[in-house]
mmCIF file as gemmi writes it, N, C-alpha and C atoms, coordinates in Angstrom:
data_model
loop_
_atom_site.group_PDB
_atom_site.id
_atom_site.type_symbol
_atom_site.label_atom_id
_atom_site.label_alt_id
_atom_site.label_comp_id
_atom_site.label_asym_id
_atom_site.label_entity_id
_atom_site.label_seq_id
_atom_site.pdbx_PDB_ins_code
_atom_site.Cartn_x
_atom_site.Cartn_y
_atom_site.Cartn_z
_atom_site.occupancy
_atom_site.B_iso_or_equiv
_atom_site.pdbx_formal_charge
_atom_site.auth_seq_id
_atom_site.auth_asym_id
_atom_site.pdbx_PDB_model_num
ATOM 1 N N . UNK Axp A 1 ? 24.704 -20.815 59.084 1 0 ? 1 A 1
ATOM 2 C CA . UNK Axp A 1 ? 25.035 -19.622 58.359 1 0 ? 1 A 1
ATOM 3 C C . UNK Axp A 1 ? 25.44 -19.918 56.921 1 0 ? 1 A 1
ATOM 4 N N . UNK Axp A 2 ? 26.328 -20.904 56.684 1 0 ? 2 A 1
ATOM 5 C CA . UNK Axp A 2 ? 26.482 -21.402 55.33 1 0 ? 2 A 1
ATOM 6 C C . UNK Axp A 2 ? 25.448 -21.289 54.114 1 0 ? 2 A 1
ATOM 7 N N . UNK Axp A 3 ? 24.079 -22.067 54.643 1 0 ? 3 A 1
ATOM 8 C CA . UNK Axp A 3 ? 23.123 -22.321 54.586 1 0 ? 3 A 1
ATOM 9 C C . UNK Axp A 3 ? 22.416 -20.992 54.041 1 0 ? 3 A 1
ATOM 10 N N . UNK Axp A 4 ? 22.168 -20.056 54.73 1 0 ? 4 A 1
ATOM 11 C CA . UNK Axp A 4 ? 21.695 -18.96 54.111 1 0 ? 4 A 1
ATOM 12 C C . UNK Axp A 4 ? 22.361 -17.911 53.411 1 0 ? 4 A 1
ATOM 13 N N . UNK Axp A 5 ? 23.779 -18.392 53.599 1 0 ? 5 A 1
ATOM 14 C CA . UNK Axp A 5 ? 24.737 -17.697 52.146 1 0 ? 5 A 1
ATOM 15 C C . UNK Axp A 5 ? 24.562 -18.006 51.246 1 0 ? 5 A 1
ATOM 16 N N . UNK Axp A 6 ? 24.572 -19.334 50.905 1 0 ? 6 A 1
ATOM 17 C CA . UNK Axp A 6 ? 24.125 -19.971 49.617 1 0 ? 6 A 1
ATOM 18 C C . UNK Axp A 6 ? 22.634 -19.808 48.86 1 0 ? 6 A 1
ATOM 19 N N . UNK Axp A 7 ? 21.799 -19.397 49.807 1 0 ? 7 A 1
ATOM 20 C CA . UNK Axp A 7 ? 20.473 -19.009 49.475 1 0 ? 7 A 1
ATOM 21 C C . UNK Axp A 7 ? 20.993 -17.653 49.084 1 0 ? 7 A 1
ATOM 22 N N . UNK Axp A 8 ? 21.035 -16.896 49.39 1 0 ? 8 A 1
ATOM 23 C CA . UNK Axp A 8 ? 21.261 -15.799 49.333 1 0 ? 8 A 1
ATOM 24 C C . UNK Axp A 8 ? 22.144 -15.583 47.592 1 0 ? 8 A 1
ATOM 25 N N . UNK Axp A 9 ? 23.252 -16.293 48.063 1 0 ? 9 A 1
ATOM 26 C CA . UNK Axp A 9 ? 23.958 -15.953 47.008 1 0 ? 9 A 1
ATOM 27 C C . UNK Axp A 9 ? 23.29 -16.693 45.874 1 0 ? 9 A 1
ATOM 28 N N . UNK Axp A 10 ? 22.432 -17.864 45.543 1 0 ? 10 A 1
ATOM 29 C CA . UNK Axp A 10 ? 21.636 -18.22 44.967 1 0 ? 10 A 1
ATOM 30 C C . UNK Axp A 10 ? 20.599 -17.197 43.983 1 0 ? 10 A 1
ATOM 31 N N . UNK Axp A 11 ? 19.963 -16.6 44.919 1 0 ? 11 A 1
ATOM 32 C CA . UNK Axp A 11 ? 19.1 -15.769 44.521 1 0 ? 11 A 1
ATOM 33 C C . UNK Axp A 11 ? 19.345 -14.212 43.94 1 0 ? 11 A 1
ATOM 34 N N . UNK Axp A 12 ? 20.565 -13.931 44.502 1 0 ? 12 A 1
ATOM 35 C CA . UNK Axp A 12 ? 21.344 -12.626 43.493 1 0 ? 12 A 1
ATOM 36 C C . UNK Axp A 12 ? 21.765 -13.188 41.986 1 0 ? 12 A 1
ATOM 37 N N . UNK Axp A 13 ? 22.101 -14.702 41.815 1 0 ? 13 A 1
ATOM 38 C CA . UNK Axp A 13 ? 22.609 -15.141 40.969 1 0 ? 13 A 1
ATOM 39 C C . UNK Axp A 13 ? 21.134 -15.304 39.934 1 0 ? 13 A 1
ATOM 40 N N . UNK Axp A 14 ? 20.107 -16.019 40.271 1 0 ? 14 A 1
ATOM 41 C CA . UNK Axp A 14 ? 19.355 -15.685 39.617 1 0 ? 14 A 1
ATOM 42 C C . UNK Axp A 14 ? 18.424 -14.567 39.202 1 0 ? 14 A 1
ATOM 43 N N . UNK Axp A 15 ? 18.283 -13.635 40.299 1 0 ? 15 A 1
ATOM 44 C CA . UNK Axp A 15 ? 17.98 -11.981 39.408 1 0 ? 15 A 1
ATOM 45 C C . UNK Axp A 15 ? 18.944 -11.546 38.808 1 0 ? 15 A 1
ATOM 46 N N . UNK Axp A 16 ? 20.125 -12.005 38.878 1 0 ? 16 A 1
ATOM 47 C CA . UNK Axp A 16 ? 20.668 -11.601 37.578 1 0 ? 16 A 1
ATOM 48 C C . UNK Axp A 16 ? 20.334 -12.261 36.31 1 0 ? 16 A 1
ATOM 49 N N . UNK Axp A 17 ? 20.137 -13.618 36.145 1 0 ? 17 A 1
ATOM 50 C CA . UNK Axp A 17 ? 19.515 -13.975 35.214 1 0 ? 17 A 1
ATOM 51 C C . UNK Axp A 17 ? 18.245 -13.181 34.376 1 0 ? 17 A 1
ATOM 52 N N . UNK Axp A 18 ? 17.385 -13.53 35.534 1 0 ? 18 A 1
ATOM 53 C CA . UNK Axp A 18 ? 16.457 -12.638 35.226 1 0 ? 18 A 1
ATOM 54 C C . UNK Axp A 18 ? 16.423 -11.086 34.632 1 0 ? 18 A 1
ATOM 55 N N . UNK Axp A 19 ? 17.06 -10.559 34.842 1 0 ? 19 A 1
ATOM 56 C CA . UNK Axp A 19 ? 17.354 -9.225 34.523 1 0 ? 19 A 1
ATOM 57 C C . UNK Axp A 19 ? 18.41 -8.922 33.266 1 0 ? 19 A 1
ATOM 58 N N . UNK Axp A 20 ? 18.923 -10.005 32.894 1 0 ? 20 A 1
ATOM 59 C CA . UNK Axp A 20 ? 19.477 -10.564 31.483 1 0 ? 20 A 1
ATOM 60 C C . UNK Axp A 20 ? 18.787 -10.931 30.33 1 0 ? 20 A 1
ATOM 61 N N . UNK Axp A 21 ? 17.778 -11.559 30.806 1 0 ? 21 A 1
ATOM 62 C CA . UNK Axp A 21 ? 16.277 -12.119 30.156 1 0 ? 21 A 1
ATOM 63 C C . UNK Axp A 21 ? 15.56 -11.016 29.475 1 0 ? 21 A 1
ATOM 64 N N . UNK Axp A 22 ? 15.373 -10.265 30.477 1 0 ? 22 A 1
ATOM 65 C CA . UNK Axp A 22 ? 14.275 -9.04 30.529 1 0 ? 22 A 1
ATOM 66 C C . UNK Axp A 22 ? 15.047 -8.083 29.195 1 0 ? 22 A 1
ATOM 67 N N . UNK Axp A 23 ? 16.464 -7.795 29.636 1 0 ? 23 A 1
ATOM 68 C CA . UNK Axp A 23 ? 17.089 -7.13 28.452 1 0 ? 23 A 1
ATOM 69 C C . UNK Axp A 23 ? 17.231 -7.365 27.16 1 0 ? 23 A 1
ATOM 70 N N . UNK Axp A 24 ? 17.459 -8.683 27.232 1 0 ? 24 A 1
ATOM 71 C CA . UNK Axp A 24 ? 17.626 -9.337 26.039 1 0 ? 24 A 1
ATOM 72 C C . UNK Axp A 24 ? 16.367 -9.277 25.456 1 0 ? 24 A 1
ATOM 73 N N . UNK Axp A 25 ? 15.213 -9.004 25.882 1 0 ? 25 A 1
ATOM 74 C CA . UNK Axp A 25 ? 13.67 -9.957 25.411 1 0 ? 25 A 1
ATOM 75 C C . UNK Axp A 25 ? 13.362 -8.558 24.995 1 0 ? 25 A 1
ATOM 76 N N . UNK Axp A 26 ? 13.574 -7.238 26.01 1 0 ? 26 A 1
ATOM 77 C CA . UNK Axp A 26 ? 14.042 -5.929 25.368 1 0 ? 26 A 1
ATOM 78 C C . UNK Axp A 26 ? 14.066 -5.447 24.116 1 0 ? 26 A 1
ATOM 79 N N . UNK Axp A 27 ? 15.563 -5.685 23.973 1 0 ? 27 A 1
ATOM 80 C CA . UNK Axp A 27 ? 16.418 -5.441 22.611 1 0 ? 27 A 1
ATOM 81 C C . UNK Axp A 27 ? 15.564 -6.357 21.422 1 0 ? 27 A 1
ATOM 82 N N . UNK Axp A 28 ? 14.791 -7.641 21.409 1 0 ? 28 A 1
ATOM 83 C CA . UNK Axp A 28 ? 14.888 -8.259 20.447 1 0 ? 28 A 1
ATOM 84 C C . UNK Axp A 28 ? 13.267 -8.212 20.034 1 0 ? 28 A 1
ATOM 85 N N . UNK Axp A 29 ? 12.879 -6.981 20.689 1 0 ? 29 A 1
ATOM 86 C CA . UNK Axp A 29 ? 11.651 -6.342 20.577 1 0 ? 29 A 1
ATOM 87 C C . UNK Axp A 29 ? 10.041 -7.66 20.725 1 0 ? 29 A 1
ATOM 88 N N . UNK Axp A 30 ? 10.413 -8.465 21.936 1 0 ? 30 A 1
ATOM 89 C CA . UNK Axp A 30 ? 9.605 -9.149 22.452 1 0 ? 30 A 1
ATOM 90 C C . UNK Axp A 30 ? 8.148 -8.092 23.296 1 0 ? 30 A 1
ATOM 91 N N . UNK Axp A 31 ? 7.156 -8.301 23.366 1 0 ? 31 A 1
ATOM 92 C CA . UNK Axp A 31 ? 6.1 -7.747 23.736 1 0 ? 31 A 1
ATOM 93 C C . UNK Axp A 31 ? 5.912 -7.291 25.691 1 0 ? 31 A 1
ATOM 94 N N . UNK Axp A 32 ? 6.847 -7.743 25.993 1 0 ? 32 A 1
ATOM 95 C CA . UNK Axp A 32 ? 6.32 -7.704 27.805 1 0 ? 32 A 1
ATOM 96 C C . UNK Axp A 32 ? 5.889 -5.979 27.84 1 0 ? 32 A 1
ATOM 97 N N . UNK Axp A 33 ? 5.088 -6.395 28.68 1 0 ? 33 A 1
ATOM 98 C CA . UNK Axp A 33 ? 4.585 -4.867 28.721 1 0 ? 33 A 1
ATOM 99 C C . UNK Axp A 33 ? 3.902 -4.476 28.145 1 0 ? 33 A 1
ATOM 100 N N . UNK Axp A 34 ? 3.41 -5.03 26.748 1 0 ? 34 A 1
ATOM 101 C CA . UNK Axp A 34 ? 2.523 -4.586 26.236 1 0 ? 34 A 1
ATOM 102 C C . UNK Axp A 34 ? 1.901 -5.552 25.632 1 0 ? 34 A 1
ATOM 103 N N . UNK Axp A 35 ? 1.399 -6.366 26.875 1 0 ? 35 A 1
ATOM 104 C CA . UNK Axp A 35 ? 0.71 -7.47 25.409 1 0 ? 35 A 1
ATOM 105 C C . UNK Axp A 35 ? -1.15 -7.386 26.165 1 0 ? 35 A 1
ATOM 106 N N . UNK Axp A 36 ? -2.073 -8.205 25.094 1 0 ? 36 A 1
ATOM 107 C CA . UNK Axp A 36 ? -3.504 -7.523 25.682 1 0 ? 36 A 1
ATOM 108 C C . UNK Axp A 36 ? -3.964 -8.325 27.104 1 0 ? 36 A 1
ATOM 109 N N . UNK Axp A 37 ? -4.393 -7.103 27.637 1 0 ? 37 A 1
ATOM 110 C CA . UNK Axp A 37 ? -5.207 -7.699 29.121 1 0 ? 37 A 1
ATOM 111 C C . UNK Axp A 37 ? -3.811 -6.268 30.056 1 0 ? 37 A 1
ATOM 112 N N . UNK Axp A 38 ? -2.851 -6.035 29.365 1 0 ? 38 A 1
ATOM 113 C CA . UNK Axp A 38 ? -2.622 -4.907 30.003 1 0 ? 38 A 1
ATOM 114 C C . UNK Axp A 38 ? -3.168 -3.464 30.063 1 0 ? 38 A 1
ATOM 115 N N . UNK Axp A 39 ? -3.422 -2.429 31.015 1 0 ? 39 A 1
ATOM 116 C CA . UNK Axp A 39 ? -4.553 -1.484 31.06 1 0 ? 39 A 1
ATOM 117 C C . UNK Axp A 39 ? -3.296 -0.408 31.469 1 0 ? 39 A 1
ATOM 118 N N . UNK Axp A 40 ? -3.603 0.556 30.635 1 0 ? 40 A 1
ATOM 119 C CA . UNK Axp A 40 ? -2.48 1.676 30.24 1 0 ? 40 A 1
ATOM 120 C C . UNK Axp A 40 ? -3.791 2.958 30.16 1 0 ? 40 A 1
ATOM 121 N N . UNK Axp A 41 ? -3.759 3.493 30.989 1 0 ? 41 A 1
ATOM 122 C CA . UNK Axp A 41 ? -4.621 5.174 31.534 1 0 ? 41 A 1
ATOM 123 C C . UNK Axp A 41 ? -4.416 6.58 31.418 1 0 ? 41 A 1
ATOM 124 N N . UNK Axp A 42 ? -3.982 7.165 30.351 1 0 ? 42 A 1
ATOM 125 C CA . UNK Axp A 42 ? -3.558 8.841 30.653 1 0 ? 42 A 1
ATOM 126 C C . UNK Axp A 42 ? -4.262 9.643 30.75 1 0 ? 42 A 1
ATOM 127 N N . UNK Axp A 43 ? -4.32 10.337 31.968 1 0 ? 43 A 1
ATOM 128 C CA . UNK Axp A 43 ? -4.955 11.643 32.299 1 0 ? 43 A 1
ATOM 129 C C . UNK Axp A 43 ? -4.425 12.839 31.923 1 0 ? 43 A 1
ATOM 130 N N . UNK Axp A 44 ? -5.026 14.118 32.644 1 0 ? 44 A 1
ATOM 131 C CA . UNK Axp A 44 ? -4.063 15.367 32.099 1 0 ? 44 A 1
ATOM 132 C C . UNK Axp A 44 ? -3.135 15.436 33.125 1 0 ? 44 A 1
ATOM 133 N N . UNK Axp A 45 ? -3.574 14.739 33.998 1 0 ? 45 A 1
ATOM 134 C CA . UNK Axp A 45 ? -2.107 15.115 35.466 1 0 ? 45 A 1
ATOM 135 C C . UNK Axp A 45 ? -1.8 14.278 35.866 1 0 ? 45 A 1
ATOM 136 N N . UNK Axp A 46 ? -1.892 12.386 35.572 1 0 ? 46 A 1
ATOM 137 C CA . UNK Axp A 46 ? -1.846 11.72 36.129 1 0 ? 46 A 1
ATOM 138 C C . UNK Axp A 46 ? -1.621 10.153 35.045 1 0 ? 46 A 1
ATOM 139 N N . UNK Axp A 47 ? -0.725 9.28 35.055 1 0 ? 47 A 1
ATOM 140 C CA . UNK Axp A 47 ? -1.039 7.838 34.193 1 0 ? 47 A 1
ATOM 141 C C . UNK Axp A 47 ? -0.927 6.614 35.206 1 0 ? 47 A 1
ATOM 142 N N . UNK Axp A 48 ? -1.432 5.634 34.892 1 0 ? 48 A 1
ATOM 143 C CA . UNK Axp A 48 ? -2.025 4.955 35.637 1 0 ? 48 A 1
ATOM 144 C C . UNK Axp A 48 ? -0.993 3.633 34.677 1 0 ? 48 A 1
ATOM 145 N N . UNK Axp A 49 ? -0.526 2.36 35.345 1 0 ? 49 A 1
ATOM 146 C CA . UNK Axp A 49 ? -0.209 1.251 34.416 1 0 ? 49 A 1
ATOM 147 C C . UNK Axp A 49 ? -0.488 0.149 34.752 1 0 ? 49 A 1
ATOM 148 N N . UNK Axp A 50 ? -1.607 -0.769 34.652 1 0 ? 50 A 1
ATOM 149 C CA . UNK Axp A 50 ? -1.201 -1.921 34.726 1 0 ? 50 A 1
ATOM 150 C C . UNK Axp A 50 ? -1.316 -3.557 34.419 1 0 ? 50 A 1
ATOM 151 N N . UNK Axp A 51 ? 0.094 -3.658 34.226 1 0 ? 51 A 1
ATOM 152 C CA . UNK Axp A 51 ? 0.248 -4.613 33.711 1 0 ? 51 A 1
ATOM 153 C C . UNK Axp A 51 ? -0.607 -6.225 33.73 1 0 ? 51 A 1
ATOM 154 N N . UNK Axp A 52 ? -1.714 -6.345 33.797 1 0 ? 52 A 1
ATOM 155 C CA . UNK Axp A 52 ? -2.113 -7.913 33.8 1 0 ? 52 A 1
ATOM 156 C C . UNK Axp A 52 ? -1.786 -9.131 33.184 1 0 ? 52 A 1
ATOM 157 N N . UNK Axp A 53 ? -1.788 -8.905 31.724 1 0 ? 53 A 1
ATOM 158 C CA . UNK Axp A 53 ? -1.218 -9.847 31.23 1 0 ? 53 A 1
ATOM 159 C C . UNK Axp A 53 ? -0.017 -10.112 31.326 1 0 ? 53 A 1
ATOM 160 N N . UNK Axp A 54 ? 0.737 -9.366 31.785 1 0 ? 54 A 1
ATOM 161 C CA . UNK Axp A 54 ? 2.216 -9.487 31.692 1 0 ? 54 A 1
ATOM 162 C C . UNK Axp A 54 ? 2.334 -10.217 33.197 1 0 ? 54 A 1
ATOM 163 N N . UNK Axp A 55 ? 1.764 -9.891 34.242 1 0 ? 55 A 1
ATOM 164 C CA . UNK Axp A 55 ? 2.115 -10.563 35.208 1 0 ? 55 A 1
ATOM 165 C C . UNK Axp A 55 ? 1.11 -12.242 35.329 1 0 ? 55 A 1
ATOM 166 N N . UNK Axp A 56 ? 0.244 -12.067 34.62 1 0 ? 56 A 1
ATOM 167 C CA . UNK Axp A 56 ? -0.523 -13.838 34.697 1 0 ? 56 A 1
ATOM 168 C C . UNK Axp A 56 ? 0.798 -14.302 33.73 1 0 ? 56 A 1
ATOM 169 N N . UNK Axp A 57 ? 1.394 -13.981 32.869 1 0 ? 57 A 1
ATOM 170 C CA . UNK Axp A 57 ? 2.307 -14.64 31.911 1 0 ? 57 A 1
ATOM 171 C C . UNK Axp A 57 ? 3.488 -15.03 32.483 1 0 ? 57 A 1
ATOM 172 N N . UNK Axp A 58 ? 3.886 -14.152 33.031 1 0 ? 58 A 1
ATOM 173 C CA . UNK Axp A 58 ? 5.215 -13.91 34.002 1 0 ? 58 A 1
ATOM 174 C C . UNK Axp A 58 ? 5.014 -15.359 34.951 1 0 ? 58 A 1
ATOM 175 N N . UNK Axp A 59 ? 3.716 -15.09 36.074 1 0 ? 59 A 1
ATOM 176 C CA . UNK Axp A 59 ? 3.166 -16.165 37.178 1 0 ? 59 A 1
ATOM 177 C C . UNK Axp A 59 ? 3.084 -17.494 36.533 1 0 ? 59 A 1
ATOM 178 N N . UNK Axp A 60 ? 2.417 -18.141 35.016 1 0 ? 60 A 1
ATOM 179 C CA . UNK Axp A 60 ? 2.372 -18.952 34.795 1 0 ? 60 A 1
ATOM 180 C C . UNK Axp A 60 ? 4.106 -19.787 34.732 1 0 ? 60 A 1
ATOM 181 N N . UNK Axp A 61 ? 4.819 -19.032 34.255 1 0 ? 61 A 1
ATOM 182 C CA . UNK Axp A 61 ? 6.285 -19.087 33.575 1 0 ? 61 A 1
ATOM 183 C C . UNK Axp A 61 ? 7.292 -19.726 34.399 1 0 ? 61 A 1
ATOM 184 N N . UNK Axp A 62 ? 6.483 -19.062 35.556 1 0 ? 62 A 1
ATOM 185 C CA . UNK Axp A 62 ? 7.578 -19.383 37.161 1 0 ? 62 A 1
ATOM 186 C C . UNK Axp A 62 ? 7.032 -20.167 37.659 1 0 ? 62 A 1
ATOM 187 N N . UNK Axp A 63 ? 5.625 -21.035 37.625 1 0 ? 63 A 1
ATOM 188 C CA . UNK Axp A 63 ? 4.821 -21.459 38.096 1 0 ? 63 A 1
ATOM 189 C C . UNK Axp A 63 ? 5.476 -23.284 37.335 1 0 ? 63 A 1
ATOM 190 N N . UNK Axp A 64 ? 5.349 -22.71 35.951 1 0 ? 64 A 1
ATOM 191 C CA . UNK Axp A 64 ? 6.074 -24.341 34.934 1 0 ? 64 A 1
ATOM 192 C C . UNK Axp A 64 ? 7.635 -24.582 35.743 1 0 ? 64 A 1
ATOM 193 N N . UNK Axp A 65 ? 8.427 -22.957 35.898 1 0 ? 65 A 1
ATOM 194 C CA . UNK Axp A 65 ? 9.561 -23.472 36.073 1 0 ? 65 A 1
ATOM 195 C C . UNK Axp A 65 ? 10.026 -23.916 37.574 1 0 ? 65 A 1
ATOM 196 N N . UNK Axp A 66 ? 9.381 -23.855 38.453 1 0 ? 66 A 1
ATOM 197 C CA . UNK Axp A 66 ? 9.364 -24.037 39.899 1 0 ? 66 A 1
ATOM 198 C C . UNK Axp A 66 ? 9.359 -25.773 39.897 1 0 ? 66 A 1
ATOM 199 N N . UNK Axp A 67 ? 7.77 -26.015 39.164 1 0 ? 67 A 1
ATOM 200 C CA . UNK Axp A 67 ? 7.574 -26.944 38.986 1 0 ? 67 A 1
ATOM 201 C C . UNK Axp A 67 ? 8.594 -28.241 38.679 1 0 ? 67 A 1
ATOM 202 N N . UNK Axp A 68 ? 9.481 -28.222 37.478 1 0 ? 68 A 1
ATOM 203 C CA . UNK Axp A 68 ? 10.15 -28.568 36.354 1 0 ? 68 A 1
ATOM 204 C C . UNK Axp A 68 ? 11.683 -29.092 37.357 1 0 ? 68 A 1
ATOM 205 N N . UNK Axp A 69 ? 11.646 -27.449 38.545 1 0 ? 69 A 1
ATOM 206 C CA . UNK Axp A 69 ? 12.86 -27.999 39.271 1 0 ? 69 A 1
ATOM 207 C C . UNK Axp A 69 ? 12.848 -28.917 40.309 1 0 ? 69 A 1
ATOM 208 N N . UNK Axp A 70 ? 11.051 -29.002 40.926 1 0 ? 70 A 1
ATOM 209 C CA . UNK Axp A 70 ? 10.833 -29.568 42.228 1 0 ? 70 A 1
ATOM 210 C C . UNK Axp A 70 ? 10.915 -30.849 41.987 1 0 ? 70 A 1
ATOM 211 N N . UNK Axp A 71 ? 10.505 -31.321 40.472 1 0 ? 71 A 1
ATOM 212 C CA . UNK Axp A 71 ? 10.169 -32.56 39.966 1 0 ? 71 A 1
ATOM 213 C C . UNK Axp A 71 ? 11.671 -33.418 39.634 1 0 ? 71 A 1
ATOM 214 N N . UNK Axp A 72 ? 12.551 -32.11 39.065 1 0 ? 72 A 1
ATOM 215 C CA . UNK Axp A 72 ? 14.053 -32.862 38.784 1 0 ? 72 A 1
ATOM 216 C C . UNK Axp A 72 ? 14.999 -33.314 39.95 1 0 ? 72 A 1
ATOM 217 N N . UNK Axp A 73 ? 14.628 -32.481 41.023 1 0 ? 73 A 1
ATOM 218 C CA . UNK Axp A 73 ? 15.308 -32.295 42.662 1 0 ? 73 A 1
ATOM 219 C C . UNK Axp A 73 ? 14.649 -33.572 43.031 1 0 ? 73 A 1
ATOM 220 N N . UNK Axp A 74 ? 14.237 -34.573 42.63 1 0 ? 74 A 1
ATOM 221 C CA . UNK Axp A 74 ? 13.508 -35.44 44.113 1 0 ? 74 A 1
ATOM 222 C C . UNK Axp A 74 ? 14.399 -36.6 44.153 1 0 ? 74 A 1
């Protein structure tokens, strides 16, 4: 049980990070959300969003940093 507290509490600790990031990157008028390869649709009754580039950017990001920790952990 320990064991999955610490995961747990692990992972609240880092979406908070994350969600610190996001604000900050926000405010300091960084591009997420709108950078090209994202596909943005308005109809008369309906908008459509989505994000591609933002999530291959996002995937690569977590992909270096996963990496970076598996390699420092051994």
């Amino acid at each position: 049980m320990i064991g999955i507290g610490k995961a747990i509490l692990a992972a609240g600790i880092l979406l908070m990070v994350i969600g610190a990031v996001l604000i900050l990157a926000a405010k300091t008028g960084l591009p997420f959300g709108r950078l090209p390869g994202d596909i943005a649709y308005r109809g008369k009754h309906f908008s459509v969003y989505i994000p591609l580039g933002t999530s291959i950017l996002l995937s690569i990001l977590l992909a270096a940093i996963l990496y970076l920790w598996s390699r420092l952990h051994r």
